[in-house]
C-alpha positions as CSV (number, residue, x, y, z in Angstrom):
1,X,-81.0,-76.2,-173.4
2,X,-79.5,-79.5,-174.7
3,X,-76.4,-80.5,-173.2
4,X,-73.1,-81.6,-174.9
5,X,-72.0,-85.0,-175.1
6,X,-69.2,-85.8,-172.5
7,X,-66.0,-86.9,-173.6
8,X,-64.2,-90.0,-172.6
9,X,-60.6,-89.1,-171.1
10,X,-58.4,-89.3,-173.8
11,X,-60.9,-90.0,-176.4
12,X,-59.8,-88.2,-179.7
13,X,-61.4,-84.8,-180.6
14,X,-62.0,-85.7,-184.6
15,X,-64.5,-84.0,-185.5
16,X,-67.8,-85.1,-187.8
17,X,-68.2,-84.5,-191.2
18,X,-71.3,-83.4,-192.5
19,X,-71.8,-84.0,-195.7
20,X,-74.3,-82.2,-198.5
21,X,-75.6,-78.3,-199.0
22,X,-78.8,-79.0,-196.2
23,X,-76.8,-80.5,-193.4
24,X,-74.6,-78.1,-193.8
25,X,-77.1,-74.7,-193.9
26,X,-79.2,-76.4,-191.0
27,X,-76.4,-77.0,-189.0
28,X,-74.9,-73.3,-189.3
29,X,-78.7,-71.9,-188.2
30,X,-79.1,-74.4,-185.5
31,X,-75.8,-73.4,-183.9
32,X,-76.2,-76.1,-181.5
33,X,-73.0,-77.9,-182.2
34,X,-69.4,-76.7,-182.0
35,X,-68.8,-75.4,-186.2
36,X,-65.1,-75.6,-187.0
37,X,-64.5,-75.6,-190.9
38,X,-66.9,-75.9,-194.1
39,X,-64.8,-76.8,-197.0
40,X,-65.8,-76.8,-200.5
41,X,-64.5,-78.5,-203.5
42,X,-62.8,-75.8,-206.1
43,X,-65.2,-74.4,-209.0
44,X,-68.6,-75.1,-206.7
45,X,-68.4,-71.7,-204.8
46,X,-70.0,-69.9,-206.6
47,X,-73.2,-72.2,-206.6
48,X,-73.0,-71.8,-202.8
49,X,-73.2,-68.3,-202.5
50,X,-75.4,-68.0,-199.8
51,X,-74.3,-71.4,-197.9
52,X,-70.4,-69.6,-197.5
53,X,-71.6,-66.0,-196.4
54,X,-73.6,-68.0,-193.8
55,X,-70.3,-69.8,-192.7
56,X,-68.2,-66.4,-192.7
57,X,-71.0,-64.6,-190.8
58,X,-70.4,-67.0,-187.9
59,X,-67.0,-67.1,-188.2
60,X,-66.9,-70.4,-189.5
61,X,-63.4,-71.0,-191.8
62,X,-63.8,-71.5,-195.2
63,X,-61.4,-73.3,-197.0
64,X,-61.6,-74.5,-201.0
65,X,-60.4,-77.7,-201.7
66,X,-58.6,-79.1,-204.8
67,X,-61.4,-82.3,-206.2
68,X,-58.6,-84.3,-205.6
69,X,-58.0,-82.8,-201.8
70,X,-62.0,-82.9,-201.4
71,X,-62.1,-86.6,-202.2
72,X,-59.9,-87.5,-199.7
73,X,-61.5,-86.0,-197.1
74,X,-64.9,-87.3,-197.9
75,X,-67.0,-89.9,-196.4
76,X,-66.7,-92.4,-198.9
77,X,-69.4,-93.6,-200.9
78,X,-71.5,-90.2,-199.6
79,X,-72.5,-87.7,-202.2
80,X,-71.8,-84.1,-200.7
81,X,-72.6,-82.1,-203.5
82,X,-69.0,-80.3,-203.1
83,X,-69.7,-79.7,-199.2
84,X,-68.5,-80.6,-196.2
85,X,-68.8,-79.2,-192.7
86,X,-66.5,-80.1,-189.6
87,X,-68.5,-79.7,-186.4
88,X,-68.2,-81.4,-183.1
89,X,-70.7,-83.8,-181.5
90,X,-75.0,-83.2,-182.0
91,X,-75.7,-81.8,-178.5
92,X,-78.0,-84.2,-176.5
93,X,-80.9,-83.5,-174.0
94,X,-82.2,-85.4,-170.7
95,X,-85.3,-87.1,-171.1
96,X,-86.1,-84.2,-168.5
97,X,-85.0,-81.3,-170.8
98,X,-87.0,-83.0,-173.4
99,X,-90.3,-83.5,-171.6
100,X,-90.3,-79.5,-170.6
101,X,-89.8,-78.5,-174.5
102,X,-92.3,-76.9,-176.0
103,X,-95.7,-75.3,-174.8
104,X,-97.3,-77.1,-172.1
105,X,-100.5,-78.9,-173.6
106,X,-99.2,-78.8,-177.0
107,X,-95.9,-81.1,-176.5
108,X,-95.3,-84.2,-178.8
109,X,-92.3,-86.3,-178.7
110,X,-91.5,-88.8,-181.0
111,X,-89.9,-92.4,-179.8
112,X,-88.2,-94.8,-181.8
113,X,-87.7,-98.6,-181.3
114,X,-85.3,-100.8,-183.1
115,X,-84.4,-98.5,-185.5
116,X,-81.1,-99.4,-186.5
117,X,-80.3,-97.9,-189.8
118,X,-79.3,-94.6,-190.0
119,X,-81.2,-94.1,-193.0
120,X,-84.3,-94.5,-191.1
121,X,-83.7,-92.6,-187.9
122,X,-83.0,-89.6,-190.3
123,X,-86.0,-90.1,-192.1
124,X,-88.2,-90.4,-188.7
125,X,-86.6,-87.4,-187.6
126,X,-87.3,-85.3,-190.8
127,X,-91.2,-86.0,-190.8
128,X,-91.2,-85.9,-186.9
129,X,-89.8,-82.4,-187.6
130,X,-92.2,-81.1,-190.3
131,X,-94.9,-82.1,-188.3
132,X,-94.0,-79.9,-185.4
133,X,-92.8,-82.3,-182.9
134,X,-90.8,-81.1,-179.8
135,X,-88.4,-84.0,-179.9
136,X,-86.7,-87.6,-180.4
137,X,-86.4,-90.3,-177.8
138,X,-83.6,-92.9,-179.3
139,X,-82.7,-96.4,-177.1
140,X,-78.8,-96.2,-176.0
141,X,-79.1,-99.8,-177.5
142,X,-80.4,-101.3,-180.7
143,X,-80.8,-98.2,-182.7
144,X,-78.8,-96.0,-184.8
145,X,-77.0,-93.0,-183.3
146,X,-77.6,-89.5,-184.5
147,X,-74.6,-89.8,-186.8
148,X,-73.5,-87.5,-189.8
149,X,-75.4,-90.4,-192.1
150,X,-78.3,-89.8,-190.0
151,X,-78.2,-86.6,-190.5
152,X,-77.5,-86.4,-194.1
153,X,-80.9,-88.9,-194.6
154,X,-83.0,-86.2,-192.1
155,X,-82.0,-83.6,-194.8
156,X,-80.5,-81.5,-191.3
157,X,-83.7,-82.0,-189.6
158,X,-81.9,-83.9,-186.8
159,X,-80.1,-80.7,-186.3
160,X,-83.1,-78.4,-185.4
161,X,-84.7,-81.1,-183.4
162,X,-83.5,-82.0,-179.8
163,X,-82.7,-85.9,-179.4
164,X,-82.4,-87.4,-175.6
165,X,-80.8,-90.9,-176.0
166,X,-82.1,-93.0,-173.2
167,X,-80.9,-96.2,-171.4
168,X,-84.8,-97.9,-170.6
169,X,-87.3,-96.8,-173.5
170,X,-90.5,-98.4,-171.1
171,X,-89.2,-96.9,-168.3
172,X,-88.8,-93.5,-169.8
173,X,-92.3,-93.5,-171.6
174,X,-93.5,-93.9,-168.3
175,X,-91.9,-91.4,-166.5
176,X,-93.6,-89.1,-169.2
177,X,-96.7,-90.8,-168.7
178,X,-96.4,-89.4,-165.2
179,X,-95.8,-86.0,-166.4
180,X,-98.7,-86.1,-168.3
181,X,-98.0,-87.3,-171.6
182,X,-100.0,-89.5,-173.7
183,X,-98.4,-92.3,-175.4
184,X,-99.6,-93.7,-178.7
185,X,-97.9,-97.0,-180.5
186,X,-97.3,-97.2,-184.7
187,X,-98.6,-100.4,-186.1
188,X,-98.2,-100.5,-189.5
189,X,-100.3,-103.5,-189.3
190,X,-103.3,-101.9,-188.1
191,X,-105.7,-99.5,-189.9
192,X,-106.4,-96.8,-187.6
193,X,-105.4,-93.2,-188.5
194,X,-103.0,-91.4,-186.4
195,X,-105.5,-88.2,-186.5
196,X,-108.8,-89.6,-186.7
197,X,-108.0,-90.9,-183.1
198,X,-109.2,-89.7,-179.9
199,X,-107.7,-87.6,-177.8
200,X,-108.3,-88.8,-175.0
């Protein structure tokens, strides 16, 4: 099961906003972060019927926001299409936890490198996804965290699909080359199809 992120000693607890209607829903069937508070802007309820019985099943706080209110406490520049949810931190895995996901023979894990914009981690992460991957290797440096803008670009994929952030990419495709994985490099340069390659 992936593990919370840690919290630095006196770091403050603000919590993320997720913004938009499939974050939101993904997030509340995930249940893998902490939910605290989906707010809605006034007159859009009833649009999101199903999205606020979802919230009040879980016990998740609904509260309906004047635009005016709603506005200020969006992201700005982010549409939300009237919804925002407040949830702690994505949960993060080991490279460990990662590596045992999944059934044995059958196990793909998708790793990123030098992916900075947020945009395109969430886009990675919603095909690697829909194609049945296990999980998401992202560097701790160069590349952009699993953050609410992430998120939002994954269309909530990032939160049904375990992330490990690690601190050596090489050295941890290795390690899962000793497991038994097989690793495979994206060129977009080259002409070779992903799954008109051999298996072995």
């Amino acid at each position: 099961m992936p593990r919370r992120r840690e919290r630095a000693p006196g770091a403050p607890r603000s919590p993320e906003r997720l913004a938009g209607i499939h974050p939101a829903r993904e997030a509340l069937r995930a249940r893998r972060r902490r939910l605290q508070r989906l707010l809605v802007r006034k007159g859009g309820a009833r649009r999101l019927g199903d999205l606020l019985e979802q919230a009040r099943a879980l016990g998740v706080p609904v509260e309906e926001l004047s635009p005016e209110d709603f506005a200020a406490a969006a992201p700005p520049g982010i549409r939300t299409q009237g919804v925002l949810l407040e949830a702690g931190p994505l949960p993060l895995a080991s490279l460990a936890e990662l590596a045992d996901l999944g059934e044995p023979g059958g196990r793909c894990l998708v790793a990123v490198d030098g992916v900075e914009d947020p945009q395109n981690l969430g886009a990675v992460a919603r095909v690697a996804e829909a194609a049945g991957a296990s999980g998401l290797l992202v560097p701790e440096r160069r590349a952009a965290p699993p953050s609410p803008a992430a998120v939002r670009a994954s269309a909530g994929a990032l939160e049904l699909l375990p992330i490990s952030i690690v601190a050596n990419l090489p050295r941890s495709l290795g390690e899962l080359k000793e497991k038994g994985f097989w690793v495979y490099g994206a060129d977009a340069e080259q002409g070779e199809d992903l799954f008109g390659a051999p298996d072995r």
